[in-house]
N, C-alpha and C positions, 0 to 999 in steps of 0.2 A: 677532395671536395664531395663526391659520391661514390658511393661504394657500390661493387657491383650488387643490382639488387636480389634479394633472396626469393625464387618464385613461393617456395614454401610458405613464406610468411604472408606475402603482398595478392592479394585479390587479383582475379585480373580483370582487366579493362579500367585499374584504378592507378594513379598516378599521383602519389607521393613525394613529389620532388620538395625540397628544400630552398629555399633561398641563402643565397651568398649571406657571408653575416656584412654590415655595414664598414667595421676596420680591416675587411679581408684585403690583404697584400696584394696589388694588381700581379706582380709575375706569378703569384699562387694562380691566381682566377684566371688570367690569361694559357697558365700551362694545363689548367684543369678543364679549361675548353677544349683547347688543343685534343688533348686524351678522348674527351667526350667525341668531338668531331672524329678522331679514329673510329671509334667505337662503332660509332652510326656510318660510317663509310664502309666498314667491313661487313656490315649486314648484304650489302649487294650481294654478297657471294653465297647468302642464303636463303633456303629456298622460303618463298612467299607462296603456302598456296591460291590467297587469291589478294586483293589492294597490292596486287605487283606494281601497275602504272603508278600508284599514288606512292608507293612506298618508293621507287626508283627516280621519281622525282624530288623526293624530299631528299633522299641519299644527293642526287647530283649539286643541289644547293646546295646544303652541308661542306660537301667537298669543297666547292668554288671558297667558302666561307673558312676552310681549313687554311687554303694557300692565303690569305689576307692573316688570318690569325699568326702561320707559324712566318711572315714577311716581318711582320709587327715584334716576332721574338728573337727573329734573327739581326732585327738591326738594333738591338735594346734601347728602343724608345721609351721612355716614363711614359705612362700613359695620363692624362689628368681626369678629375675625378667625372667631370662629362662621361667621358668614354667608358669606365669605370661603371657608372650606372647602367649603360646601355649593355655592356657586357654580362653585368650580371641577371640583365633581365635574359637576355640569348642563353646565361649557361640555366635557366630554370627552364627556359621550352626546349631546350635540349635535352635534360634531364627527362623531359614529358613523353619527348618523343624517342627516346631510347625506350621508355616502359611501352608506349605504342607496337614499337620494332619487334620489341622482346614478345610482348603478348602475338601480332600477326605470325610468329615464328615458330611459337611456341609447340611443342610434342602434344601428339593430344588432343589439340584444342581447333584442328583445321574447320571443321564443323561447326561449332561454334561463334567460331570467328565470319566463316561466310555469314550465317543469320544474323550477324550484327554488321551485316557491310555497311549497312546504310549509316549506321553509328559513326562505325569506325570510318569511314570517309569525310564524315563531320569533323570529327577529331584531328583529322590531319589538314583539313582546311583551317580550324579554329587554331593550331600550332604555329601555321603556317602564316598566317596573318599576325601572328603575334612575332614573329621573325620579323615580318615587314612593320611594323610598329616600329620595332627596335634600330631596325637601319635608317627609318626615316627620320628617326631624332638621332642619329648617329652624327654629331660632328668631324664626319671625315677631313674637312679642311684642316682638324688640329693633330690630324695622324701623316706621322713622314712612312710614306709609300709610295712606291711610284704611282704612275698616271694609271698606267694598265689594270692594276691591282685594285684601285678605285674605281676603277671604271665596272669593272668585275661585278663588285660589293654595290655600287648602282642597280647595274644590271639582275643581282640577285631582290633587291629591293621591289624594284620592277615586274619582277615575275613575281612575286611572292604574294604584293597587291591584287594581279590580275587571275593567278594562279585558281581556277575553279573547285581541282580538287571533291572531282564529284566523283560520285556509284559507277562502277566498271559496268561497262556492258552485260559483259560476259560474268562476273559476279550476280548479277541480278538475272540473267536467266539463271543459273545454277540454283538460285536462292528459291529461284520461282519449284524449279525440280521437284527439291525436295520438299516446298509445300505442296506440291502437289503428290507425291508419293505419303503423302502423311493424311492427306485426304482419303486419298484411295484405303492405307489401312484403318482411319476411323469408320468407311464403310465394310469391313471386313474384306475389303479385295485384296488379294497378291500382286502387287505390281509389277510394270514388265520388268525383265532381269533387266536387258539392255539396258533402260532406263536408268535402272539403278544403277547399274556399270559404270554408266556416263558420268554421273559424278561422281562414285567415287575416283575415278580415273581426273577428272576436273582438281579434284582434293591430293591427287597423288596419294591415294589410300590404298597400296597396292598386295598387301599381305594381311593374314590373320593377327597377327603382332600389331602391326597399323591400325586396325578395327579394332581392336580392343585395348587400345591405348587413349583411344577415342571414348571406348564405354567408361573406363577406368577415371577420366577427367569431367565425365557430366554427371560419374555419382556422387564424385568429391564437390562441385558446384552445388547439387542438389541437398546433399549434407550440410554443408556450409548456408545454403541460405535457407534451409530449415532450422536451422540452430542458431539464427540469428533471428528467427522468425521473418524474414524478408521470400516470404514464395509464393510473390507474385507470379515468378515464371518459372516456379517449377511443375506446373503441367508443362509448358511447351517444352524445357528440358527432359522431362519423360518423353515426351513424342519425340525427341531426338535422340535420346539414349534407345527405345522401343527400335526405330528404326536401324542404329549401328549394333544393335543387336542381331536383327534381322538379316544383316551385311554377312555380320561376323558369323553366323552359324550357314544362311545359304549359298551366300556367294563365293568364300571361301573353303575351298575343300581341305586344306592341309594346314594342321594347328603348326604355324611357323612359333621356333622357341628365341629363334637369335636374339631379338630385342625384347624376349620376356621374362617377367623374372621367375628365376629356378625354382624359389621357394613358395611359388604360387601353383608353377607346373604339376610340384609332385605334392600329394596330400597332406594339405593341411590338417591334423591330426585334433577331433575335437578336444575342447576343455569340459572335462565334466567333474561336478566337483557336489558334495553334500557337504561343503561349509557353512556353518551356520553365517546369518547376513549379520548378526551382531560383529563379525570381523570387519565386515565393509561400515563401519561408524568411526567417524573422526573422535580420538578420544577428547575432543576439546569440544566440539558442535553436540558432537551426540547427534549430527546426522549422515546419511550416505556418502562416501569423498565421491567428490568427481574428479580430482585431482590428487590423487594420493602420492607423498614425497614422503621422501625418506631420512632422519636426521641424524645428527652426527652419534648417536647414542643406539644407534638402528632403528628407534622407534617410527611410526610410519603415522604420520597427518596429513588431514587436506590442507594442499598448500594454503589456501586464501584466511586460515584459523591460526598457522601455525604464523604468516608473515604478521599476523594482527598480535598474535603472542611475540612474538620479535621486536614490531614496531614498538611494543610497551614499554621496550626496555629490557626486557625477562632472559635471561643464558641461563634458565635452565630445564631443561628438558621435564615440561609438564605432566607427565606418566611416570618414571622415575625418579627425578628429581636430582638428577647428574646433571652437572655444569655439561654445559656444548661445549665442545671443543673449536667449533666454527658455525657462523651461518649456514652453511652450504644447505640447498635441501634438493636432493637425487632423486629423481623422479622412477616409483613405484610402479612400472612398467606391467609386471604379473599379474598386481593386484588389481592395475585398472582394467585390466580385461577382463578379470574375472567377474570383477562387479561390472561390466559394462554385460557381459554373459546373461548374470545372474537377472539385471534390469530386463532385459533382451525376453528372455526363458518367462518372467514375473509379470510382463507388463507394465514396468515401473518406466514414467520419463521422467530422468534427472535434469536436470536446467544446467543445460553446456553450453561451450561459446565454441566456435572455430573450429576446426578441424573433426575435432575429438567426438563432436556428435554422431553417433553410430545405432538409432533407436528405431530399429527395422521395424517396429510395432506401426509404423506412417505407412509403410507397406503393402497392410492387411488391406486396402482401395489400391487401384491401378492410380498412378500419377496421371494419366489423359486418358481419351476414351482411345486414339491413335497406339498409344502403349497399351492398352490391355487387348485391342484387336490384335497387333503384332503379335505377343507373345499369345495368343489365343492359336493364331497362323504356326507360329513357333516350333506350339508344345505339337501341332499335329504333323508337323513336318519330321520332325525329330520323333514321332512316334514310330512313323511309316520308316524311316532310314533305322530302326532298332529291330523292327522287323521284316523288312528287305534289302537293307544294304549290302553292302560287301563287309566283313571284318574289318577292315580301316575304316569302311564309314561309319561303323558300328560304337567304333573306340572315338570316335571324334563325337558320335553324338550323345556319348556318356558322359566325357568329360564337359560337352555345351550345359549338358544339364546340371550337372554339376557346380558350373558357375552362376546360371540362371540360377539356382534355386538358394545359392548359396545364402546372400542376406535380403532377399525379398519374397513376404509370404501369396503374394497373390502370384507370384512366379510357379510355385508349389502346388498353389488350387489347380492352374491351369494345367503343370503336366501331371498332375495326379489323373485329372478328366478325362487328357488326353489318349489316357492309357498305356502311360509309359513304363511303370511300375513292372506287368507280368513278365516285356519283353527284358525287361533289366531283370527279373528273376531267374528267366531263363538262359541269359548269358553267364550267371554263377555254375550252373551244371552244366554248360558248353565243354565238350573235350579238345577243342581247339580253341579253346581263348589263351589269352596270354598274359602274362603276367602285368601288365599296366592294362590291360581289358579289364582285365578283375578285378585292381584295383580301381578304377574309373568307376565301372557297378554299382559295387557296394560303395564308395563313396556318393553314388547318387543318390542309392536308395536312401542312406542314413539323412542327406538331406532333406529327402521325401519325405521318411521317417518323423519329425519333426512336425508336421501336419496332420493335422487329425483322421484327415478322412485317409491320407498316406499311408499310417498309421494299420485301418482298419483294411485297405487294399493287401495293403503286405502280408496278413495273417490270412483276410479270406483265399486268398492265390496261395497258401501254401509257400509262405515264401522264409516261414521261421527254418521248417528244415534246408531251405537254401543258405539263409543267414547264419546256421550252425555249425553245416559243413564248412564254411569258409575260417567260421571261429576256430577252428578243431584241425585245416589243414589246408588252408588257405597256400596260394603259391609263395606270398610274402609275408614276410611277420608286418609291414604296414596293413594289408588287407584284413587281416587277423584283428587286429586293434581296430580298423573302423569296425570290422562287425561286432563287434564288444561296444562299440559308441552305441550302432544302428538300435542291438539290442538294450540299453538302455534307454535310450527313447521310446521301444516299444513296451517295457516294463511302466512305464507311465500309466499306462491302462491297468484297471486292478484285478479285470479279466484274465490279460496277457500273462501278468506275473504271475500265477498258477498256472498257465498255461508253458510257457517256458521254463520253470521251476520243474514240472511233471515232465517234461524232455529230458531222459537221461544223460546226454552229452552237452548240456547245457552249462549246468554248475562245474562239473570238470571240465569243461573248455575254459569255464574262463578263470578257474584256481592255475590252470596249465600256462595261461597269459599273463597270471602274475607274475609267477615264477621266470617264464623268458620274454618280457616283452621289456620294452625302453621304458623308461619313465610313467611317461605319457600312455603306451599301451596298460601299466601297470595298472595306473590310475583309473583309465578306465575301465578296466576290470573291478577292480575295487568298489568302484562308484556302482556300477551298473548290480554288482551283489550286494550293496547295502540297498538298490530297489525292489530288488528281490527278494528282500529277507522283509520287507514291509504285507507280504504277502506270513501268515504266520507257520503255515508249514513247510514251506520254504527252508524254515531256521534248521532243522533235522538236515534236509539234502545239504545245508552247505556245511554243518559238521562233519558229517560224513564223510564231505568232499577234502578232508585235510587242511579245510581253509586256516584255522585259528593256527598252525604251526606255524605257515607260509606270513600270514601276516604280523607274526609274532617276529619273525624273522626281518621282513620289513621294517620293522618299529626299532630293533636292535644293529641296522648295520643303513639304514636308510639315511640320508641328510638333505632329503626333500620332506622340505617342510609340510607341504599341501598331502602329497601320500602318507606321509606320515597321520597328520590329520583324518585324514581319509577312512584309514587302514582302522584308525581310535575307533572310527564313528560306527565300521562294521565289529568290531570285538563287540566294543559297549551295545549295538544291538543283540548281540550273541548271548551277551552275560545277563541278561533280563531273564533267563531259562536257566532253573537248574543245569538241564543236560547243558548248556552253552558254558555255565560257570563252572563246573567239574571238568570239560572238556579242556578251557583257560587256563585252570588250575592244574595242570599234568605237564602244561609249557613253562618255559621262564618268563611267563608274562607277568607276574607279580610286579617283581624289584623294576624289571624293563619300565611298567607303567608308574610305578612310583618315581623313580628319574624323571622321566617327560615330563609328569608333573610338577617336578620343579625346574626343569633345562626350556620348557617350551615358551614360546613368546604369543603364541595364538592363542587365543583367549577361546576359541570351540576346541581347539586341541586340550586343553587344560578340564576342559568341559566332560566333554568324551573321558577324560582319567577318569577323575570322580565319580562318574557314573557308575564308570566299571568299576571302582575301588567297591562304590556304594551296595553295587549288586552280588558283588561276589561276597561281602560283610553276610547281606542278607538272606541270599542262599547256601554257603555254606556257613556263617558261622562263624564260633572260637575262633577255630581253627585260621581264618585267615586273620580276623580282627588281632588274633596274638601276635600275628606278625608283622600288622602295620603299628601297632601298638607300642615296638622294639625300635620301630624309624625313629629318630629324635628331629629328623628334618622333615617330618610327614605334616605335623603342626602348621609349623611356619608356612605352609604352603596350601593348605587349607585356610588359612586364617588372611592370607595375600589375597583367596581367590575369594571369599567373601567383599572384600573393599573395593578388587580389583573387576570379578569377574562377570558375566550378564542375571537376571532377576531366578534363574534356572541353574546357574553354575553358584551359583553362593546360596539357593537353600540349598542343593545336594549336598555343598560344602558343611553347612551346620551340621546338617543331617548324620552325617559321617563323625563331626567331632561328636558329637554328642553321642556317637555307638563309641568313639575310643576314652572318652569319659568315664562312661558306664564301667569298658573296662578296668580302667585303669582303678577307680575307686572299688569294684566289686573285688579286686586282686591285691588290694594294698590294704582294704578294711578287716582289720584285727588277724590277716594268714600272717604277717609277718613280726605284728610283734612290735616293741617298744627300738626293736634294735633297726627297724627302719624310718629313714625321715619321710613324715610325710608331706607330700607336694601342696602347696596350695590348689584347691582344685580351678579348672579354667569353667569359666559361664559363658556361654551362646546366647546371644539373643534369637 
């Protein structure tokens, strides 16, 4: 009759229930009551941080309400259709008030849930009344039970009526607390700890894991009802996120990991990427996916184009033109982060529903003036503990910053101001730091980084030669990779990129982070030297630096697609330079890039071929052109990327056919004679 419900999917504080259908079989509906009446009876055993009274009362009717149900199943009475209706209205406020249960219970949400007491004590009255509806038209004279049993089912009738069901005492001072602790930080004050103790102690918030379980579910709120456009209350949810923010960095001294999850603990390792955004275009919309799926042919659409191509009628894959083998369409997980990256980095808002909206650009304003006082308090608290703490409290306040700054940019203004940046430089040259200290650092900084004036703090403070040593000898090969991220972000600046170009350990630290780092350390290596090379004398240091082998080598034994990509986009800056296209030309980069050109499915990786095919024609010559000249699969794939490829990848493409034209007619016109056929020649537009 109901399924348990899915928190992921369902809102909270919202209540979904269903109605019986009108033919449902009374022993169905009566056993699915039953079930449900467990359900909500075993809540008792779970903790309420606050509607305990209200919630323990609705549990104790329930129960009374269990023993009359399973009395009713044990003597298998037919039930008649009276009872029938009454029943099915009981199992839909049942249904209501399991989602009630579930939301007061829920991980997360204790916070929450108090500043809506007064709500949610509405709600369990308006439930509860409807219970009592349902018993008072209950024809109990037509049910065989004994006396006692109805008497019971009276008596729950009875309370149900009078049942008040109001505001806990003790929930509405707590509630009072923390508006009043939210006051204090809209005037820039520090409230007293005690205070704040007391509730959280009220909430059973009693570890760092706990508080930030808490931050964790009012950004997912705050997301969601921005992306619905409904943010009426997302100031007041900022001034409660600001506040268990404030929890979680002062009140708590030790990052507890037990109930956190592992792959948040240890560095999330940036996406950095020089794909062109013509990848993130549905090839059916021709605009940005927000939902990109994947179909049975590999090909990659925004869902909502490709189900409108489906609903048609159509099985066949609109980009190729292969039959499906199945509906199915597999959601494009990589991609959407990368374009969500890309919007993020661009300031583009895409128009998302639910979950999925992640457009930190809302950010750049403090959500309340209570939130931007807090973290104002925050960043200077977390200043002073960077610069006088102990070593644990040192690592604890790199990693707060760390999360602080991670997807909110007014986060970053404030500890930029604060002046967190030098003491985070000077924990990279610490001889007693330790290997999660360092990498806590420089992951903070890289989020710093990211910030303009971050940005300009980190270079005036000297903090590139911090950032380089760590590149170059870092304790872990993850610290290593973020400062290959950090330094990419500071390449952004057209200053910087000359400026860390003219650093000699700079370009070989990060040809050295190709060669050994993961994937992702790879990449951003890669990424961070195609910024580099936008700077033009750049292009010399990073020949020098042995790059074109290393990435040559990448492109030949690599089956990541995006590095592979990547890897194109730095060659093809390379080959723009004689020295770049002679240096290219001494690898086996030729055939290497003539394959990708026809093996690749990325339309900026097919892009990057061409360019380089283009520039190496034109700076060297004959010489190469004789050799693409000899592909007989070079055509067809020039000729694909013209129809197929973006307004820059198909002229290059003509551009090219029309040098192997040239050839081929300058080679075949009267040297050979009668005794060869000649080809019809091909025409470019």
């Amino acid at each position: 009759m109901i399924k348990k419900s899915d928190q992921l999917n369902r809102r909270i504080l919202s209540f979904p229930a269903v109605h019986p259908c009108e033919g449902i079989s009374p022993a169905i509906l009566l056993g699915s009551l039953i079930t449900l009446s467990h359900t909500l009876c075993n809540y008792q055993s779970k903790l309420f941080a606050t509607q305990r009274r209200n919630a323990r009362e609705t549990s104790r009717m329930i129960g009374i309400l269990l023993i009359f149900f399973e009395e009713i199943r044990d003597r298998g009475w037919s039930l008649p259709d009276s009872v029938v209706l009454c029943f099915s209205e009981l199992h839909l406020t049942f249904q209501k008030i399991q989602f009630l249960m579930e939301d007061c219970t829920r991980k997360g949400a204790k916070l929450w849930i108090l500043m809506k007491s007064q709500f949610i004590a509405a709600q369990f009255r308006v439930l509860i009344r409807a219970i009592s509806t349902a018993l008072d038209i209950l024809p109990l004279n037509l049910i065989d039970v004994c006396g006692e049993v109805k008497e019971l089912v009276e008596l729950v009738a009875k309370q149900a009526r009078k049942a008040k069901f109001e505001l806990d005492q003790d929930d509405e001072r707590a509630m009072k607390r923390v508006l009043t602790i939210l006051k204090y930080f809209e005037k820039g004050i520090q409230p007293d700890l005690e205070f704040v103790k007391w509730v959280l102690d009220y909430l059973d918030i009693r570890s760092w894991s706990d508080c930030h379980k808490e931050i964790k579910f009012l950004e997912e709120i705050i997301a969601t009802q921005c992306s619905v456009f409904e943010e009426r209350e997302v100031p007041f949810l900022s001034s409660l996120e600001g506040f268990m923010s404030y929890c979680r960095v002062v009140i708590f001294d030790t990052v507890d990991y037990r109930n956190h999850d592992q792959t948040e603990v240890r560095c999330n390792l940036e996406t950095l990427s020089c794909l062109n955004p013509e990848d993130f275009r549905c090839p059916i919309s021709l605009e940005l996916m927000t939902d990109p799926v994947i179909v049975s042919t590999g090909q990659t659409y925004d869902r909502s184009s490709i189900q409108r191509w489906l609903k048609a009628g159509n099985m066949m894959c609109p980009k190729t033109g292969e039959k499906l083998t199945n509906t199915e369409l597999v959601p494009n997980t990589a991609l959407r982060k990368l374009i969500q990256q890309f919007c993020a980095d661009n300031r583009i808002t895409l128009a998302k529903t639910g979950r999925e909206s992640r457009d930190i650009t809302r950010t750049i304003l403090p959500g309340s003036p209570p939130a931007a006082e807090a973290m104002k308090l925050l960043s200077k608290f977390l200043a002073r503990r960077l610069f006088f703490g102990t070593n644990e409290e040192k690592n604890k306040a790199t990693y707060e910053i760390r999360l602080l700054a991670k997807s909110n940019i007014f986060n970053r203004s404030c500890l930029v101001e604060a002046g967190t940046i030098p003491p985070l430089l000077s924990l990279l040259s610490s001889c007693d730091r330790s290997v999660q200290l360092e990498e806590n650092a420089i992951a903070a900084l890289l989020k710093l980084s990211k910030h303009t004036s971050g940005k300009n703090v980190i270079v005036e403070y000297g903090g590139l030669k911090e950032i380089l040593a760590v590149l170059k000898s870092g304790l872990s090969l993850e610290a290593r990779q973020i400062a290959a991220a950090t330094l990419f972000y500071l390449s952004s600046v057209k200053g910087y990129r000359k400026l860390i170009g003219e650093t000699p350990q700079a370009i070989p630290g990060l040809v050295e982070l190709i060669k050994d780092g993961t994937n992702c350390g790879k990449k951003n290596a890669v990424v961070t030297i195609f910024g580099l090379l936008l700077y033009p004398r750049n292009h010399e240091r990073v020949l020098a630096s042995g790059t074109v082998q290393v990435l040559v080598d990448i492109l030949a034994s690599s089956y990541k697609a995006e590095l592979i990509t990547d890897s194109l986009a730095v060659i093809a800056a390379l080959a723009e330079s004689i020295e770049g296209t002679f240096t290219i030309l001494q690898t086996s980069a030729l055939p290497v890039i003539v394959g990708l050109l026809q093996s690749l499915t990325s339309r900026a990786g097919k892009e990057y071929c061409v360019s380089t095919l283009l520039s190496l024609c034109s700076n060297a010559g004959e010489e190469v052109i004789a050799i693409l000249a000899k592909d007989p699969s070079l055509m067809p794939s020039l000729y694909s990327l013209i129809t197929d490829g973006s307004s820059h990848a198909s002229k290059k493409a003509r551009s090219l056919i029309k040098i192997l034209q040239k050839f081929h007619e300058t080679n075949s016109s009267g040297l050979m004679g009668s005794r060869v056929r000649h080809e019809r020649p091909l025409h470019v537009r």
